[in-house]
LOPA-407674 format. One record per residue (C-alpha): residue number from 1; residue in three letters; x, y, z. Coordinates in steps of 0.25 Angstrom, whole numbers, plus 2048, in hexadecimal, padded with zeros to 3 digits. Layout:
+-----+-----+-----+-----+-----+
!   n ! res !   u !   v !   w !
+-----+-----+-----+-----+-----+
! NUM ! ALA !   X !   Y !   Z !
...
+-----+-----+-----+-----+-----+
This chain:
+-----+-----+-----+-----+-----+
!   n ! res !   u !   v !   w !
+-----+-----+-----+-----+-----+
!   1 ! UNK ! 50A ! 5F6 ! AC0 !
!   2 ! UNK ! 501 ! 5F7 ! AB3 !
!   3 ! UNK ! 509 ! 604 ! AAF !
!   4 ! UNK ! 518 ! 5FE ! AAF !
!   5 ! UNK ! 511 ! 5F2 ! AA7 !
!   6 ! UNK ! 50D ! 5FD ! A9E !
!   7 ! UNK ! 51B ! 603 ! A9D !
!   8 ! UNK ! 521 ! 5F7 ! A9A !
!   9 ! UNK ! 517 ! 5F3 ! A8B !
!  10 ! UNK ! 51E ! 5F6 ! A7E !
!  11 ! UNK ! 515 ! 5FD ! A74 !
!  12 ! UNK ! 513 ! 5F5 ! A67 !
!  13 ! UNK ! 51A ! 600 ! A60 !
!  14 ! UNK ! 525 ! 5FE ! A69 !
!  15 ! UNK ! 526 ! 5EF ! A64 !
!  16 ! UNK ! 526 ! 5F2 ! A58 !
!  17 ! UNK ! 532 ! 5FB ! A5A !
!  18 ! UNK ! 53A ! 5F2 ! A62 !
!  19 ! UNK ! 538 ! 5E6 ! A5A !
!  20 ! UNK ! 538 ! 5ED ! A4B !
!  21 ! UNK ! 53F ! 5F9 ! A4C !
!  22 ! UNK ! 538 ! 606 ! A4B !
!  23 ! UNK ! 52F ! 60B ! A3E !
!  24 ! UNK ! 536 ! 60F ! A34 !
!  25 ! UNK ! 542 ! 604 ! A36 !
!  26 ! UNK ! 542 ! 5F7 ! A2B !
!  27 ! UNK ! 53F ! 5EE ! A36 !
!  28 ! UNK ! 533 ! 5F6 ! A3B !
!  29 ! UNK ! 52C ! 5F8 ! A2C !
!  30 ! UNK ! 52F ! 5E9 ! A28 !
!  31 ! UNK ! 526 ! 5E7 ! A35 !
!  32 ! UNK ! 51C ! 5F3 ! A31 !
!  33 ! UNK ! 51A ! 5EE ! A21 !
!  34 ! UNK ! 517 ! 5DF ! A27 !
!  35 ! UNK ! 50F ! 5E2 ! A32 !
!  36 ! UNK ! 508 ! 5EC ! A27 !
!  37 ! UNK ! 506 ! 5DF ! A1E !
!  38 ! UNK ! 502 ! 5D6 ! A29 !
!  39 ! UNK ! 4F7 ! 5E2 ! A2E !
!  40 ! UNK ! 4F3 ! 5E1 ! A1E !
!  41 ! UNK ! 4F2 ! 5D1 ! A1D !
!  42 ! UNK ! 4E9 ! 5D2 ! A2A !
!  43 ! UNK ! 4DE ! 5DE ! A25 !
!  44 ! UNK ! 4DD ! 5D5 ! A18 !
!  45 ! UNK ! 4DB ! 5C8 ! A1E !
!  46 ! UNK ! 4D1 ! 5CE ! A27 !
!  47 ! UNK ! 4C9 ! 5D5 ! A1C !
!  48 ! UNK ! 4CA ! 5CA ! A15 !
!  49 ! UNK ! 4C4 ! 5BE ! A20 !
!  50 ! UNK ! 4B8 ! 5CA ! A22 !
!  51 ! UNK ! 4B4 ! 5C9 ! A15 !
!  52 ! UNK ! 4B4 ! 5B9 ! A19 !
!  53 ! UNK ! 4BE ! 5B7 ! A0B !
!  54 ! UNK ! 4C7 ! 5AD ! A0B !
!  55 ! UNK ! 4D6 ! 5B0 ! A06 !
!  56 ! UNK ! 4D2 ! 5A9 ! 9FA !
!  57 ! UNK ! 4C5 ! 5B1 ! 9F7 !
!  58 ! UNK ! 4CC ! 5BF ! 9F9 !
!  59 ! UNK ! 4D7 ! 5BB ! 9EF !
!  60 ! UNK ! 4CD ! 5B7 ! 9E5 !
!  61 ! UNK ! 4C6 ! 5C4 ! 9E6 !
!  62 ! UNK ! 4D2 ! 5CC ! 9E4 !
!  63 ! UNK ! 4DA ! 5C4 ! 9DB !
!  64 ! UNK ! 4E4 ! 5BE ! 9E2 !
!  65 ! UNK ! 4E9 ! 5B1 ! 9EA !
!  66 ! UNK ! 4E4 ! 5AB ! 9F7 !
!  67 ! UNK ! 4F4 ! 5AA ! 9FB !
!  68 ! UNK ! 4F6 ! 5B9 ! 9F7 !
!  69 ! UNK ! 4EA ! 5BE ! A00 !
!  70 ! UNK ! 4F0 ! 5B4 ! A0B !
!  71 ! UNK ! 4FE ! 5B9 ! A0A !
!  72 ! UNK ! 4F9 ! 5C7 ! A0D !
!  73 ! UNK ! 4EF ! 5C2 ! A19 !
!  74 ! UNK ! 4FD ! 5BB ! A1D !
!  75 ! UNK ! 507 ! 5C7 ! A1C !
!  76 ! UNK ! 50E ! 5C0 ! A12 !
!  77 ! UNK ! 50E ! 5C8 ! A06 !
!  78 ! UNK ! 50F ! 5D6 ! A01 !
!  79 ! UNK ! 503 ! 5DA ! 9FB !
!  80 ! UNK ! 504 ! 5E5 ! 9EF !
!  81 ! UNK ! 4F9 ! 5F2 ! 9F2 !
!  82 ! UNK ! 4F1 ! 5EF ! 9E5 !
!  83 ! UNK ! 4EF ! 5E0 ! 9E9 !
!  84 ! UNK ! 4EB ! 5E5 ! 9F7 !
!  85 ! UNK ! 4E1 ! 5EF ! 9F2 !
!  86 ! UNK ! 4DC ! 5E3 ! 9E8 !
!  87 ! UNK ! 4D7 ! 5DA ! 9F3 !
!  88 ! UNK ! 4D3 ! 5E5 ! 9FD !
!  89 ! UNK ! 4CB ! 5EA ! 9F3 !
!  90 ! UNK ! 4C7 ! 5DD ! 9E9 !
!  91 ! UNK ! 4C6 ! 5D3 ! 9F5 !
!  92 ! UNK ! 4C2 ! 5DA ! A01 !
!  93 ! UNK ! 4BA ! 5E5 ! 9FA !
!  94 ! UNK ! 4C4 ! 5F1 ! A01 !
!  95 ! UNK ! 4CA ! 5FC ! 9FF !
!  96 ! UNK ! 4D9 ! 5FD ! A03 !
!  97 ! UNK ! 4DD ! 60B ! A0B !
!  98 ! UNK ! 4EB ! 60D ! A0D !
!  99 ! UNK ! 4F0 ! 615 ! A19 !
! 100 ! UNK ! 4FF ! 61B ! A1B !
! 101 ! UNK ! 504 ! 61D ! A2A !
! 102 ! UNK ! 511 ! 625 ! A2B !
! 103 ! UNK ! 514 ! 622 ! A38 !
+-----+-----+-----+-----+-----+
């Protein structure tokens, strides 16, 4: 019985096929590049409420607004690489690493 359960669970990549079409479509990479943004608004937030700052302290010490730091925790905004380096580096005292998969 356990192995026909089994059989019958879609993969998540499999989801992901079915509901957006498979990588390398528009539909697909739309989802990629948000889910990419929402992944990046998370790691901040998080980095950001271990160093016990508010939203308010964080912009302060890498010049720039509450609201901008809150629309990137949010997935609400673009962020341009320089202003993302600023406060990895300014405000959390980080160093920003880039990684490239060519899957």
């Amino acid at each position: 019985m356990k192995k026909k359960a089994i059989k019958n669970l879609t993969s998540f990549a499999d989801h992901l096929d079915e509901q957006y079409g498979k990588r390398g479509t528009e539909e697909r990479e739309r989802f990629e590049e948000g889910f990419e943004a929402f992944r990046l608004g998370i790691m901040l937030q998080g980095l950001r409420k271990e160093q016990g700052l508010t939203q308010e302290q964080l912009a302060e010490k890498c010049g720039t607004t509450k609201t901008y730091i809150s629309r990137i925790e949010n997935d609400a905004s673009d962020i341009r690489l320089s202003t993302l380096m600023r406060i990895i580096r300014e405000g959390l005292g980080g160093h920003l690493r880039l990684n490239v998969d060519m899957s």
